[in-house]
C-alpha positions in Angstrom: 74.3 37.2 136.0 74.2 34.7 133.1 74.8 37.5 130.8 77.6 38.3 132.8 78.9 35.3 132.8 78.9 34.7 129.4 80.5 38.2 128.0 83.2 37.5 130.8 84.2 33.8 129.4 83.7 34.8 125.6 85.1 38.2 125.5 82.3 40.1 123.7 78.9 40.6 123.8 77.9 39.2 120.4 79.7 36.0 121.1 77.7 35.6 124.4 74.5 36.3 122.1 75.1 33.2 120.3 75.9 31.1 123.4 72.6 32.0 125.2 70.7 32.1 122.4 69.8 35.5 122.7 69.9 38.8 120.3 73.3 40.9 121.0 71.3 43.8 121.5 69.3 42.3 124.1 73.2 40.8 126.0 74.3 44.4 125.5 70.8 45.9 127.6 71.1 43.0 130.1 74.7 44.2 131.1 74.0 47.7 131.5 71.2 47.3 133.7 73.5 44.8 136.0 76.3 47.7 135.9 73.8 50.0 136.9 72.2 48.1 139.1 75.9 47.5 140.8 76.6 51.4 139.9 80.0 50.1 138.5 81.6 49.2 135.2 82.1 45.5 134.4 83.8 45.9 131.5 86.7 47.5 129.5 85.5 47.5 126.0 88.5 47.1 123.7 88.7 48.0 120.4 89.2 45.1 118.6 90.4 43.1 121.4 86.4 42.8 122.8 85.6 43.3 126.2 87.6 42.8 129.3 86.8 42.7 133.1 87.6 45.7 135.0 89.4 45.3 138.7 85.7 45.6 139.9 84.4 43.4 137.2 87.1 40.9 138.2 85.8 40.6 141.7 82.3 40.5 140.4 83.5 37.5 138.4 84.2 35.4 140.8 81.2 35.8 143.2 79.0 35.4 140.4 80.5 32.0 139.5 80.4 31.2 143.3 76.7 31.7 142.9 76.0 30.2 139.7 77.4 27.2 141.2 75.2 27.5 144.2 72.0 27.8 142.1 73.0 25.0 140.0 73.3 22.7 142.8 69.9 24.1 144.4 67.9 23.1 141.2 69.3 19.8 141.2 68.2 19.2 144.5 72.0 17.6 145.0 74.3 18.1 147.6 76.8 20.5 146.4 80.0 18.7 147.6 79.2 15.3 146.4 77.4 15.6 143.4 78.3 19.2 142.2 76.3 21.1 139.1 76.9 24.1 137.4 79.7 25.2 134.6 83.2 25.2 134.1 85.9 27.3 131.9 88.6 25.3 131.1 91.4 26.3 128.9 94.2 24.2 128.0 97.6 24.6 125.8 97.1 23.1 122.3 99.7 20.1 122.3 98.7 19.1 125.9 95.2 18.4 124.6 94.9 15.9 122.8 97.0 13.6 125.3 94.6 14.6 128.2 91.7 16.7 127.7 89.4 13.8 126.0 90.0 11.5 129.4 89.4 14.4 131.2 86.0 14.9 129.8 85.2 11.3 129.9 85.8 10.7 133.6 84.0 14.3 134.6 80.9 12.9 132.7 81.3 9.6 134.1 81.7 11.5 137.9 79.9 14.9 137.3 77.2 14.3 135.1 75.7 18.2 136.1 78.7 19.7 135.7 79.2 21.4 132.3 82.9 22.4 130.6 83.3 24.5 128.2 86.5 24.7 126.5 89.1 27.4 125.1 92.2 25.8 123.0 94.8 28.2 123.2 99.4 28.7 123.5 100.4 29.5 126.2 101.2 33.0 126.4 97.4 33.5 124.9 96.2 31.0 127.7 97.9 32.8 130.3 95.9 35.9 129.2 92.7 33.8 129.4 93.6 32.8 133.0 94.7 36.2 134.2 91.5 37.6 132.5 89.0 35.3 134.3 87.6 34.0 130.7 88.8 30.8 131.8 88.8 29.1 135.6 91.3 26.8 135.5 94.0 26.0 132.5 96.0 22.6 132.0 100.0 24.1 131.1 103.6 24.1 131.4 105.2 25.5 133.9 107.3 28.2 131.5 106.1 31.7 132.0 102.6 32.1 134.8 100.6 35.4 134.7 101.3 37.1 137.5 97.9 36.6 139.4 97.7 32.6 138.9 97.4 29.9 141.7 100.0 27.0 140.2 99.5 23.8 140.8 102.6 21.5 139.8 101.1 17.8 139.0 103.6 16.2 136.5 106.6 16.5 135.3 107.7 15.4 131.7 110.7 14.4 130.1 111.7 16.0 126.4 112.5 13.7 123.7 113.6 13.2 120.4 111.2 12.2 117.3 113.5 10.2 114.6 112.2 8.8 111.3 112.4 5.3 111.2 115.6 4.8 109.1 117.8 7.1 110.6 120.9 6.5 111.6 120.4 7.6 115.0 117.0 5.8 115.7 119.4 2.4 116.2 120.5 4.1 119.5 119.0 3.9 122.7 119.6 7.4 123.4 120.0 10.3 121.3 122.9 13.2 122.3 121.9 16.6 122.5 125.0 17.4 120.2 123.9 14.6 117.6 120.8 16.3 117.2 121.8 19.6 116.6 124.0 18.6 113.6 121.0 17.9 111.8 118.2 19.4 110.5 115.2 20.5 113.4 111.5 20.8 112.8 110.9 23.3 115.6 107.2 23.5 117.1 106.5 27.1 116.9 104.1 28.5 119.7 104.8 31.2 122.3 106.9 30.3 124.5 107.2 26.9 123.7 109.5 27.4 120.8 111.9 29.2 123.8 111.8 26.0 126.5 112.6 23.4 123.4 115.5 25.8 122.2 116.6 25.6 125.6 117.4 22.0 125.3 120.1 22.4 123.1 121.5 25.8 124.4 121.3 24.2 127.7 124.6 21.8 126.2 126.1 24.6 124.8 125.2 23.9 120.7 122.8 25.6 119.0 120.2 23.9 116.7 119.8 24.5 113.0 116.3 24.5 112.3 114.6 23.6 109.1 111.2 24.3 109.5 108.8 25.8 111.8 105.3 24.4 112.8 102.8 25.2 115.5 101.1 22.0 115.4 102.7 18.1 116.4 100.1 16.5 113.5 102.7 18.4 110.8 106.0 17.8 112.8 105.2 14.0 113.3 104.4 14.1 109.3 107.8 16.1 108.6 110.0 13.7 110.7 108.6 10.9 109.1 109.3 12.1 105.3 112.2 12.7 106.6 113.0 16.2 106.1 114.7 16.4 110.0 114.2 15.7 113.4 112.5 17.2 116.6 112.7 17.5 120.1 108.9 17.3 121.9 108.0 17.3 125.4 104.1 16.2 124.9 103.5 12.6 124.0 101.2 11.5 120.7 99.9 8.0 120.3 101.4 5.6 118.3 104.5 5.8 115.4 103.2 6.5 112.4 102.5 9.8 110.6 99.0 10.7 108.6 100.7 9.1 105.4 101.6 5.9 107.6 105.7 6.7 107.6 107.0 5.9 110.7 108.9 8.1 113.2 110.2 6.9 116.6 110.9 8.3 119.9 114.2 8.3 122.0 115.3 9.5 125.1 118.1 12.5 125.1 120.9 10.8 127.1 122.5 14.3 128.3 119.4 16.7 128.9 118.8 18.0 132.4 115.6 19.7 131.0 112.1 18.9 132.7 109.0 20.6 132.1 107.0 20.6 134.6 103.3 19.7 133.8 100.3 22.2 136.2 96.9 23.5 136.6 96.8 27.4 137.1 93.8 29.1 138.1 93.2 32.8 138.6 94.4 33.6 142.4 91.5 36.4 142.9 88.8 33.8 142.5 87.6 31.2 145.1 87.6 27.8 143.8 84.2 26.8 142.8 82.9 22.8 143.4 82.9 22.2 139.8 86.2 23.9 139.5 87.3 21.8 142.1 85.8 18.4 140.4 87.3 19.6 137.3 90.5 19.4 138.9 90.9 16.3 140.8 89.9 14.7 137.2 93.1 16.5 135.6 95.1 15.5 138.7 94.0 11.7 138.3 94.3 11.4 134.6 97.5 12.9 134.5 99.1 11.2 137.5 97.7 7.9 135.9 99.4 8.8 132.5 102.8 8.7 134.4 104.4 11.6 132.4 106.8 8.9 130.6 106.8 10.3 127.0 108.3 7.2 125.7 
């Protein structure tokens, strides 16, 4: 079942190997004796692409993390509500990490000291394969485009903004026009399905942006607005004003934009919740509820 387990959440049986700290070969025999034992297939195997569940493997999936949960909280000796053991797969969308995922971990240690999370990085249209795969229990998100077999879970909602450099001219306002912005240069963040929802902002107004330069991650656009080579339009918060090189950028609010992104947890709707899936997401509720969603 570990085995199982394993190939499920890491997609192919050599990369299991090296989390249980077996020999493939030895993953690979473990998994055919559980399909045969079950006298169904588990697994697709992709050229490629690894290994994905089958429908059957699917259901498998979740009654084997149901269990693995159970045993967890048997060798403990705990009460399964209250102190709940076992593992986790949490995947979470790139830019939303760094602003959540770290206080995450720290109050889950702090609350669920048995419970183990594992983590997959990922944009979101890959992260909504992950979810819709069962490789990963529960994903932190935007609310732009759900696999179709995903519970949602709305528990923010934030507010898009513009990053300025320092010295520009249009840092000395409050507010910052849609139309403003798009007469001037754009870094765009680049990632699937976000770079649609923050061209939306502006086509929302009617104007189209002219964009500059393309990046997938904030570290580069928070560098490039503060060299001044253009401006950007974010949804996710980073810490403090000051680029790697220690230039400055500032944040203001769009004064015209009716665009909200709404902030959720999405896990897959074929599985029941386990108790550390469940711990796992009152800690995203409370840290994100806490943060306030106020990018500014």
């Amino acid at each position: 079942m570990r085995v199982f387990l394993a190939v499920a959440e890491s997609g192919s049986t050599a990369a299991a190997a090296r989390a249980l700290n077996l020999s493939q070969p030895s993953v690979s025999v473990a998994l055919k004796e559980l399909e045969q034992t079950l006298g169904q297939k588990l697994f697709q195997r992709l050229s490629a692409k690894g290994m994905a569940p089958t429908a059957f493997g699917l259901r498998k999936l979740g009654q084997a993390r149901q269990i693995a949960a159970r045993l967890a909280s048997f060798q403990q000796g705990d009460a399964m509500d209250e102190d709940p053991s076992g593992s986790v797969a949490f995947g979470y969308f790139s830019t939303l990490g760094p602003q959540y995922v770290p206080a995450v971990l720290r109050l889950m240690a702090k609350r669920h000291p048995h419970v183990e999370v594992t983590l997959q990085e990922a944009d979101l249209a890959e992260l909504n394969k992950l979810t819709e795969s069962g490789r990963i229990e529960l994903a932190l998100s935007y609310a732009v485009e759900a696999p179709p077999r995903a519970a949602i879970e709305v528990i923010g909602e934030l507010t898009p903004y513009a990053l300025l450099p320092a010295d520009h001219p249009l840092a000395r306002e409050e507010a910052v026009s849609i139309a403003a912005l798009a007469q001037q240069k754009l870094i765009l963040i680049d990632l699937p399905l976000s770079r649609d929802f923050l061209l939306s902002v502006f086509r929302a107004e009617g104007v189209e942006p002219q964009v500059a330069y393309r990046t997938t991650s904030l570290d580069m656009a928070f560098g490039m607005v503060a060299n001044g080579l253009g401006v950007s339009v974010l949804v996710t918060r980073q810490a403090g004003g000051l680029a790697y090189d220690g230039r400055s950028v500032v944040r203001r609010r769009l004064q015209d934009s009716r665009i909200r992104q709404k902030l959720i947890i999405q896990r897959p709707d074929w599985a029941v919740p386990t108790t550390p899936l469940l711990a796992l997401s009152r800690c995203i509720r409370e840290i994100a509820q806490s943060d306030g969603g106020h990018p500014l």
